[in-house]
N, C-alpha and C positions, 0 to 999 in steps of 0.2 A: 722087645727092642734091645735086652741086656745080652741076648744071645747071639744078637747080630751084631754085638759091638768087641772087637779082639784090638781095639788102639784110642786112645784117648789124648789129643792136641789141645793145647789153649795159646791164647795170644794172650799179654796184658793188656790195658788200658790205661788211660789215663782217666778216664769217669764214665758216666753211665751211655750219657751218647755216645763217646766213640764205641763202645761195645754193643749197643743196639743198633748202628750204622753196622759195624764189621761184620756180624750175626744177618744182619737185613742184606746184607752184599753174598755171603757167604750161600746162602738160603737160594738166593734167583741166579750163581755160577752153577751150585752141585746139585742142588734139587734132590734134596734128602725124601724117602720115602714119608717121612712121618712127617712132614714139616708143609701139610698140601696148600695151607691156606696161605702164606708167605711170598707163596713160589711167583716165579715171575709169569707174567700178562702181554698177551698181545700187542693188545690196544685197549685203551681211557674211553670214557664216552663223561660228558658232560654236557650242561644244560647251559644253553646261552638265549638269548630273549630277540626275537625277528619282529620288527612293526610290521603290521599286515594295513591291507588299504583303507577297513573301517577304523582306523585308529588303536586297536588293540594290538598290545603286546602278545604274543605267542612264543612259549619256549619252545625252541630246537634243538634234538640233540644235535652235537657237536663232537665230533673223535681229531684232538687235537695230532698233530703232525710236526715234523723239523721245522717245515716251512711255513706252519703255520698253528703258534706254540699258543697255548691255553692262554699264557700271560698279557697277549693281546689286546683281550677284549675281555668283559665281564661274565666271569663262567662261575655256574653253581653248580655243586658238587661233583666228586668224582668218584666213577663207578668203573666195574670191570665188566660189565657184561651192559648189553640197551637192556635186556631183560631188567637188572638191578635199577637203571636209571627210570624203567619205567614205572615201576612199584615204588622207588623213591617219589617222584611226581604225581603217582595217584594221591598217597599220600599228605602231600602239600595241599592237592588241591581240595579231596576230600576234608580235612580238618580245617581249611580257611574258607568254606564253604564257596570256592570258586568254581567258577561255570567247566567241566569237564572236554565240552564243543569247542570253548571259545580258546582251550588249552590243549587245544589239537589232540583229546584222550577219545574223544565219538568221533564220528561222521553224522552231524543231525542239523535238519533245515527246521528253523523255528526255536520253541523252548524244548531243552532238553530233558531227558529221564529224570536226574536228580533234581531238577525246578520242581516237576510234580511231584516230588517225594521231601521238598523243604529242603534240600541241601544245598542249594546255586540259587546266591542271593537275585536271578534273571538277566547277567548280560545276553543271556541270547533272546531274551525277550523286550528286549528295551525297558525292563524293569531298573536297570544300571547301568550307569554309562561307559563308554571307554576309560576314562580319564580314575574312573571310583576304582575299575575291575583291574588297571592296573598295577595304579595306588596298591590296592592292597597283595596284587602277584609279586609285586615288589618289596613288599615288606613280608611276606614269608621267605622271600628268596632270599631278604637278605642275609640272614642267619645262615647258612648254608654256600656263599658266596667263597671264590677261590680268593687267599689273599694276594695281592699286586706285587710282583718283585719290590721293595722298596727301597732298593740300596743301589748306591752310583759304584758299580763297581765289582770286587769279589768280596763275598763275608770270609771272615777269618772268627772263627769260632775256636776257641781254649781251653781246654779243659786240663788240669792241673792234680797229682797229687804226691804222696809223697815220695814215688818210685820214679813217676812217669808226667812227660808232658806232650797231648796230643793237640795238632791245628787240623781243626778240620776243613777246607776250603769248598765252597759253597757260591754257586751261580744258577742265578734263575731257582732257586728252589733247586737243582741239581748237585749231589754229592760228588766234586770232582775227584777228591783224593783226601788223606790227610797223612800229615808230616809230625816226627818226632823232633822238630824243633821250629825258628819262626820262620815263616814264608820270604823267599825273598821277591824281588821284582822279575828275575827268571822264571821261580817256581811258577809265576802267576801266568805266564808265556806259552810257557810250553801247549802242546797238541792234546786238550783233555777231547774225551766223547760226551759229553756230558747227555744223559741222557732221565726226564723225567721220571721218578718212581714216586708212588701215591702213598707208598709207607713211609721212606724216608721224607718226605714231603709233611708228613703229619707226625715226623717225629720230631723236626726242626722247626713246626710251626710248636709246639710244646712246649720245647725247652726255652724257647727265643721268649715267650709268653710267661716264663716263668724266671727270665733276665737272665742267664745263663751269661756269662762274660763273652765278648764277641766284641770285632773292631772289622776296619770298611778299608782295604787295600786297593786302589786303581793302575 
């Protein structure tokens, strides 16, 4: 990598997020050879929960869209390939010993493979009923659950230090921009693209979790 580098650029910050926002933005424009796992994604896939007729819940993936944005409805976890979502999901259902059939993972009439093997406490055999088999897809999932926009408005996030001071503004979980001074009622105006990413998404769910200063502009 030191051979292929003949020029060396930096930006300041003003603290740690703005620089893992910058770095995370920088990564999915240029798409550096070394930097594969960063780089920017297609399309999301998530898990969202479909009532079927006998009364169980069934998760479905779900590939969120403009018009119809993850923040919706109740979505569990985000993934870049169905492959990843589906190995996530074996997962859940395998350690909460949930029925695999009734979780749309077989195609099987009756009890299924892992019943006979003690793994699938029997929704598919009437051993458990809709309402148990749920119950508990629901409480694995909810560990894993996307969190809800919860703010009326834009976040204004600040970070502060002694050279520099950055806002970073913030919609829908979406990085619009950020400003080296306060946001005015323009700024918040103007034509952003705002467009969901799963990294800055889980870098702002972080910092916010760890109270990072921030205030709610409409």
């Amino acid at each position: 990598m030191c051979g292929l580098t003949d020029q060396v650029d930096f930006t300041v910050t003003a603290g740690e997020l703005g620089a893992l926002l910058l770095e995370n933005r920088e990564i999915k424009e240029r798409q550096p050879i070394f930097n594969r796992r960063q780089r920017r994604y297609r399309q999301l896939h998530t898990w969202v929960l479909n009532p079927a007729p006998n009364g169980f819940l069934v998760p479905g993936l779900f590939r969120p869209a403009d018009n119809n944005p993850l923040w919706q409805q109740d979505c569990f976890g985000l993934y870049r390939s169905p492959r990843q979502a589906h190995q996530a999901l074996e997962k859940w259902v395998k350690d909460a010993q949930l029925c695999p059939a009734i979780c749309g993972l077989e195609r099987h009439q009756g009890a299924c493979f892992s019943w006979q093997l003690g793994r699938c406490r029997g929704a598919c055999c009437g051993e458990e009923t809709a309402d148990q088999h749920n119950q508990r897809l629901l409480g694995t999932l909810l560990a894993h659950q996307i969190q809800a926009w919860p703010y009326r408005g834009t976040l204004v996030i600040r970070e502060r230090s002694d050279d520099a001071e950055d806002y970073h503004l913030i919609r829908q979980w979406c990085h619009l921009t950020t400003l080296q001074q306060p946001p005015s009622p323009n700024d918040l105006s103007l034509p952003y693209s705002p467009c969901f990413d799963l990294d800055s998404y889980r870098m702002l769910v972080q910092f916010l979790n760890r109270g990072i200063e921030h205030f709610v502009m409409s």
